[in-house]
C-alpha positions as CSV (number, residue, x, y, z in Angstrom):
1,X,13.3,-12.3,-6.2
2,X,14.5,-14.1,-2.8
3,X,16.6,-10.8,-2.2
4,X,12.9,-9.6,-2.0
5,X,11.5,-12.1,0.2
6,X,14.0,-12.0,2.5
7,X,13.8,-8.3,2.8
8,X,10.0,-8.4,3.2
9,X,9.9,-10.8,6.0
10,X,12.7,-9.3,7.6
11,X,10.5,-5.6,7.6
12,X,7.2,-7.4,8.5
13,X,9.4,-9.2,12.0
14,X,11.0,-5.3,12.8
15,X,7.6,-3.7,12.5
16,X,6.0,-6.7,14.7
17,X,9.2,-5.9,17.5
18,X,8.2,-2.7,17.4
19,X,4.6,-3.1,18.3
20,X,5.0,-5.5,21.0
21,X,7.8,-3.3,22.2
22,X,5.4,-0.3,22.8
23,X,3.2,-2.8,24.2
24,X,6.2,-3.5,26.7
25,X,6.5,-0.1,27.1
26,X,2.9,0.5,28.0
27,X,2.1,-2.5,30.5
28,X,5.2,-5.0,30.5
29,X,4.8,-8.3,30.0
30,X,1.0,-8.3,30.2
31,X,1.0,-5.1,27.8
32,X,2.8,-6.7,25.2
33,X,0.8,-9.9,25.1
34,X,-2.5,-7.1,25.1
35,X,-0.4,-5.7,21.9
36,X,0.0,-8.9,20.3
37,X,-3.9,-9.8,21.4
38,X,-4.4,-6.3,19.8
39,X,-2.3,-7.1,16.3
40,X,-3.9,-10.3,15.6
41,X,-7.6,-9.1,16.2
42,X,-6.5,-6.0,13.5
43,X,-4.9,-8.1,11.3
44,X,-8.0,-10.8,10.9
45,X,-10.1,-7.5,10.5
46,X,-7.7,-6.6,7.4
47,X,-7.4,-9.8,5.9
48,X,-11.5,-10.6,5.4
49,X,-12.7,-6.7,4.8
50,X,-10.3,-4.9,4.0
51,X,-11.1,-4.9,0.3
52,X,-14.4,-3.9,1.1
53,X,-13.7,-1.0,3.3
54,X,-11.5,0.3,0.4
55,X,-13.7,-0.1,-2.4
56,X,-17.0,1.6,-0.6
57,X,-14.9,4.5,0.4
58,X,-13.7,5.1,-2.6
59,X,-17.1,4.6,-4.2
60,X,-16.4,1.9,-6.8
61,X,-18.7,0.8,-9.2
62,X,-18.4,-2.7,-10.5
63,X,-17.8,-2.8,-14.1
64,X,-17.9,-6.5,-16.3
65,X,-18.0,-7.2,-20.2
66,X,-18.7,-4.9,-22.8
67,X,-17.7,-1.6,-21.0
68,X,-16.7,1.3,-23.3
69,X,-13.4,1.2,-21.0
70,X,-12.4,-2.4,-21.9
71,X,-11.2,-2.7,-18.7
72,X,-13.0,-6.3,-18.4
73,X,-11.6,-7.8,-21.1
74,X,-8.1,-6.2,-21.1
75,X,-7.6,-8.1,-17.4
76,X,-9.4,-11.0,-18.4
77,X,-6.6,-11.6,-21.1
78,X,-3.8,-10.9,-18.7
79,X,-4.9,-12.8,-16.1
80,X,-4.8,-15.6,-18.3
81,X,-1.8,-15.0,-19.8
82,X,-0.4,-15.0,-15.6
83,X,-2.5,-18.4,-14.7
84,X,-4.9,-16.3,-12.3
85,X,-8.9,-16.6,-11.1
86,X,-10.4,-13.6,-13.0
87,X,-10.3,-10.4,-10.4
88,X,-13.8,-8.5,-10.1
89,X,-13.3,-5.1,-11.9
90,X,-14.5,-1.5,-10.7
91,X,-14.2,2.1,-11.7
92,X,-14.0,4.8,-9.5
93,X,-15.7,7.9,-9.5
94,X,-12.7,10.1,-9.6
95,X,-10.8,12.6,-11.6
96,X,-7.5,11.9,-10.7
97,X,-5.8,9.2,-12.8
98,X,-4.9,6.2,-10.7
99,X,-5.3,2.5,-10.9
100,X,-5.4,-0.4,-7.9
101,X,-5.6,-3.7,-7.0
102,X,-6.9,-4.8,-3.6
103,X,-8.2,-8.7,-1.7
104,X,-7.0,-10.8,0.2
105,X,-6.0,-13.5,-2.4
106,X,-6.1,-13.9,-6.3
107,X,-9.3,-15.9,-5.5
108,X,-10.8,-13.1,-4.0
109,X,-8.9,-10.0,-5.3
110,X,-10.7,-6.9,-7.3
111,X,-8.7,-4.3,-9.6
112,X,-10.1,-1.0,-9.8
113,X,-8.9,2.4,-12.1
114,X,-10.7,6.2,-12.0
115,X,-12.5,8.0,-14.6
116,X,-9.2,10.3,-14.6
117,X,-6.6,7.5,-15.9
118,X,-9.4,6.3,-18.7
119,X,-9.2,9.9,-20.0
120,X,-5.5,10.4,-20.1
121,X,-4.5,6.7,-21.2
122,X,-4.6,5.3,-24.4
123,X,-5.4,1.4,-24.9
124,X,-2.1,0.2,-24.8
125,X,-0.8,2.4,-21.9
126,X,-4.3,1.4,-20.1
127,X,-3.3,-2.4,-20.9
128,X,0.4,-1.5,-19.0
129,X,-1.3,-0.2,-15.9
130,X,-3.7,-3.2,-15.6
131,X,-0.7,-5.8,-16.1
132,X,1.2,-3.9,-13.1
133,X,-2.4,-4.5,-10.6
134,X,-2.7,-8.0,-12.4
135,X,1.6,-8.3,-11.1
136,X,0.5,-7.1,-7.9
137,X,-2.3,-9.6,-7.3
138,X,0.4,-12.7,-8.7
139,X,2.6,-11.9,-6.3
140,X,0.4,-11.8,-3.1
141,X,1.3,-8.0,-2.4
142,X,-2.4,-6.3,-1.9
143,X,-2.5,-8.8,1.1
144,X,1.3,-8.1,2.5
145,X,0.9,-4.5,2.1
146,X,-2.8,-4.6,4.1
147,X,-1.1,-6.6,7.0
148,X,1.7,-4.2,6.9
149,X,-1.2,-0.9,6.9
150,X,-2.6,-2.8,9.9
151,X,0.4,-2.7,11.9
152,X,1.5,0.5,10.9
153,X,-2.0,1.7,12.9
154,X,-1.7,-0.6,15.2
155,X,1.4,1.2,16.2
156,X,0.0,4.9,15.9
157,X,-2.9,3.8,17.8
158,X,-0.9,2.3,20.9
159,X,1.6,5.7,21.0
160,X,-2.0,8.1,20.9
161,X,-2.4,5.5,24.3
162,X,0.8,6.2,25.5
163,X,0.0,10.2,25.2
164,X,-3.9,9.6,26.8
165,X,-1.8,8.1,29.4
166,X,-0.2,11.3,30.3
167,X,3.3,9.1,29.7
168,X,2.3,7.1,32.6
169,X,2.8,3.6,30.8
170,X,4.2,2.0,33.9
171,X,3.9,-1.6,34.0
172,X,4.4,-3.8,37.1
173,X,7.1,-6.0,38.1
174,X,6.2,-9.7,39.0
175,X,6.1,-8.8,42.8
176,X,3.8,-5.6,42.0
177,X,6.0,-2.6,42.7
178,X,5.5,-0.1,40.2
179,X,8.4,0.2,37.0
180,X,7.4,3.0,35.3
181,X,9.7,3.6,32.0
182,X,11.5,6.6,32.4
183,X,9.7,9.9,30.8
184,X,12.0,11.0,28.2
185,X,12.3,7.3,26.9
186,X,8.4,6.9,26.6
187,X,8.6,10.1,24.8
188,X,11.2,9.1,22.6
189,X,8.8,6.0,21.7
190,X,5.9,8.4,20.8
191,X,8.2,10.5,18.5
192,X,10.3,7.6,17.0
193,X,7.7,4.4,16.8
194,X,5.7,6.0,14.7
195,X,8.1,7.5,12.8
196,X,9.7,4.0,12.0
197,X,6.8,2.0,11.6
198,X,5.9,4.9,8.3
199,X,9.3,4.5,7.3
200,X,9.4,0.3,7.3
201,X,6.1,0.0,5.8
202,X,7.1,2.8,2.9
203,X,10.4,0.6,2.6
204,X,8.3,-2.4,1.9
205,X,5.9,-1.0,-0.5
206,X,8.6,0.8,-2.3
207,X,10.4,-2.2,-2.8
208,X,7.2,-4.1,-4.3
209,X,6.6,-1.5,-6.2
210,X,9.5,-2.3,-8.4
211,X,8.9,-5.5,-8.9
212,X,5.0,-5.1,-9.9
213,X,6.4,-2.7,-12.7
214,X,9.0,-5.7,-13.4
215,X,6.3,-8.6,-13.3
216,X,3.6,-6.9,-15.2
217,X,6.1,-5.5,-17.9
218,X,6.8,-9.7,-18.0
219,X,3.2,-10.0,-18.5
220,X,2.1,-7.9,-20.8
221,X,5.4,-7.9,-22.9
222,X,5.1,-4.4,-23.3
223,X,7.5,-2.5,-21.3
224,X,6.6,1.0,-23.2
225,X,3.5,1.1,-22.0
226,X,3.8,1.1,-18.5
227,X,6.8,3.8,-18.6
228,X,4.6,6.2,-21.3
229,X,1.0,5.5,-18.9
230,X,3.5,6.3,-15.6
231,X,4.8,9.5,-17.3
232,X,1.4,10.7,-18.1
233,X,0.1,9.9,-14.7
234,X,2.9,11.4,-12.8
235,X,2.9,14.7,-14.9
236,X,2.0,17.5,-12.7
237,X,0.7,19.6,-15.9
238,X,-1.9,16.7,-16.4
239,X,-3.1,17.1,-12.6
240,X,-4.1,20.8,-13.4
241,X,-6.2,20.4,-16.3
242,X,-9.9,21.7,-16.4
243,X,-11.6,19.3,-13.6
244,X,-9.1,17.5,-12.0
245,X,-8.5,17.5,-8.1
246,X,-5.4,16.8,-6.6
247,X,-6.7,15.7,-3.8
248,X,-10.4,14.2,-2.9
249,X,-12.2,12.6,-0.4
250,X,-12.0,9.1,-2.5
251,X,-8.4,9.3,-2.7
252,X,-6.4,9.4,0.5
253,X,-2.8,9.0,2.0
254,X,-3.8,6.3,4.4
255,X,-4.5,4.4,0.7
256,X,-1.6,5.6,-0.6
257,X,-0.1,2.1,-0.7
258,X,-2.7,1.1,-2.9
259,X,-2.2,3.6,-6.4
260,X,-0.1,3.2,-9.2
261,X,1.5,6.4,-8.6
262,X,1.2,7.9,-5.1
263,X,0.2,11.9,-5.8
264,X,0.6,13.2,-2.1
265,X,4.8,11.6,-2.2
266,X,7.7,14.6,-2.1
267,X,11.1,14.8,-3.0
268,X,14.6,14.8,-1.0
269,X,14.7,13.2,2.3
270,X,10.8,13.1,2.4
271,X,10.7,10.5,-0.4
272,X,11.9,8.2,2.6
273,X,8.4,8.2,3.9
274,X,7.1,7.3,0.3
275,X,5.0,4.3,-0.2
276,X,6.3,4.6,-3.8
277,X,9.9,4.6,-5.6
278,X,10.6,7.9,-7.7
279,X,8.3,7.6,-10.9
280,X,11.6,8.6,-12.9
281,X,13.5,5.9,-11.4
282,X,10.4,3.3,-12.1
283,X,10.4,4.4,-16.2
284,X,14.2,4.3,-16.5
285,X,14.1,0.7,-14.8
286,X,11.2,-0.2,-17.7
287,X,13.3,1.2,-20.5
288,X,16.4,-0.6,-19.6
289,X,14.3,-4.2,-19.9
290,X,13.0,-2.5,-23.2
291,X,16.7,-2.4,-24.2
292,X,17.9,-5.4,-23.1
């Protein structure tokens, strides 16, 4: 666990360098004060609404006690069994089977799943995927992975400035004469940045990832059941049944971050830019704590 922690902060300071970097890049000194000006104003943004934003684009409904899904009570339970505030719960209007967790703290966190994951999932598989959001909320990721988003887009939105620039990012020196940063590097910083800032924040969420799966197995002291809901959830045969989308409107890569599974991740050296560890790597990692 401090392995994690120390890798986390250590991603979080490389993606700040880089932003304030391209802010160097862009306007020298004064740019990358701008940049960090810029990254704190995004990051407050993030931190009170981001949980909005993402529940009213994906459409979610609140759900409480009573509900034929027993989603209510099922969290309830398991975020008493983790010492937790109770989470608001939500189901989304979608056909693709998925689950998240999103706010800012436990105090003010919400879990939401889709119509498609209540149809594939039995009770105890359902109770598996909950205890993962429920692990996700404990240990404070919804709000690390939003900050990490934010920067992420912080970053793609100063290199789109860079190219409205026409390249010209050159900053001043402190007497005035012009120091524009040679071409070819500023376009090396429009190809790369963005490029690493994808790849840091998908290192960081892939790392989390693991230990949500670890944490809520903890939790719900059922291992099983989040490596048989996972199978069902990742099986491609499932996605291609009578009225399921792969992809919709409500369920997008920029939220990626946010699913159980991520649908729109690839294999080989594109798994890099993967918010999520391989699902088969996930369910082997469950079945070994089953076994020990």
């Amino acid at each position: 666990m401090v392995a994690n922690q120390i890798k986390t902060v250590l991603l979080l300071v490389a993606l700040s360098a880089l932003f304030l970097l391209i802010g160097y890049g862009i306007g020298g000194h004064s740019g990358m004060i701008v940049a960090l000006l810029f990254s704190v104003g995004m990051n407050f943004m993030a931190y009170w609404f981001s949980d909005r934003m993402v529940l009213a684009m994906h459409r979610a409904q609140p759900i409480g006690p009573g509900h034929s899904s027993g989603v209510y009570e099922m969290v309830s339970e398991l975020v008493a069994e983790a010492g937790l505030p109770m989470p608001k719960t939500y189901l989304v209007p979608e056909a693709l089977p998925n689950a998240f967790a999103t706010g800012r703290d436990p105090r003010h966190a919400a879990v939401a799943v889709t119509d498609g994951i209540l149809r594939i999932l039995d009770s105890r598989e359902l109770r598996g995927v909950l205890a993962h959001e429920v692990a996700h909320i404990r240990n404070h990721d919804i709000l690390i992975s939003t900050l990490v988003a934010s920067l992420a887009s912080a970053i793609m939105y100063l290199t789109h400035m860079i190219q409205w620039m026409g390249f010209g990012g050159a900053h001043r020196d402190e007497e005035g004469r012009g120091e524009g940063l040679n071409p070819f590097v500023l376009i090396l910083m429009v190809v790369l940045a963005p490029m690493a800032a994808i790849l840091i924040q998908a290192a960081l969420s892939r790392s989390r990832e693991f230990r949500a799966d670890e944490t809520g197995a903890h939790c719900s002291r059922d291992p099983e059941a989040l490596a048989s809901a996972l199978e069902k959830i990742s099986d491609p045969n499932g996605l291609r049944r009578p009225g399921a989308r792969v992809v919709d409107a409500a369920v997008r890569p920029a939220f990626a971050h946010l699913y159980i599974v991520n649908h729109f991740s690839a294999d080989s050296i594109l798994s890099w830019f993967s918010t999520h560890p391989p699902v088969r790597e996930r369910i082997r990692r469950l079945r070994v704590m089953i076994r020990g």
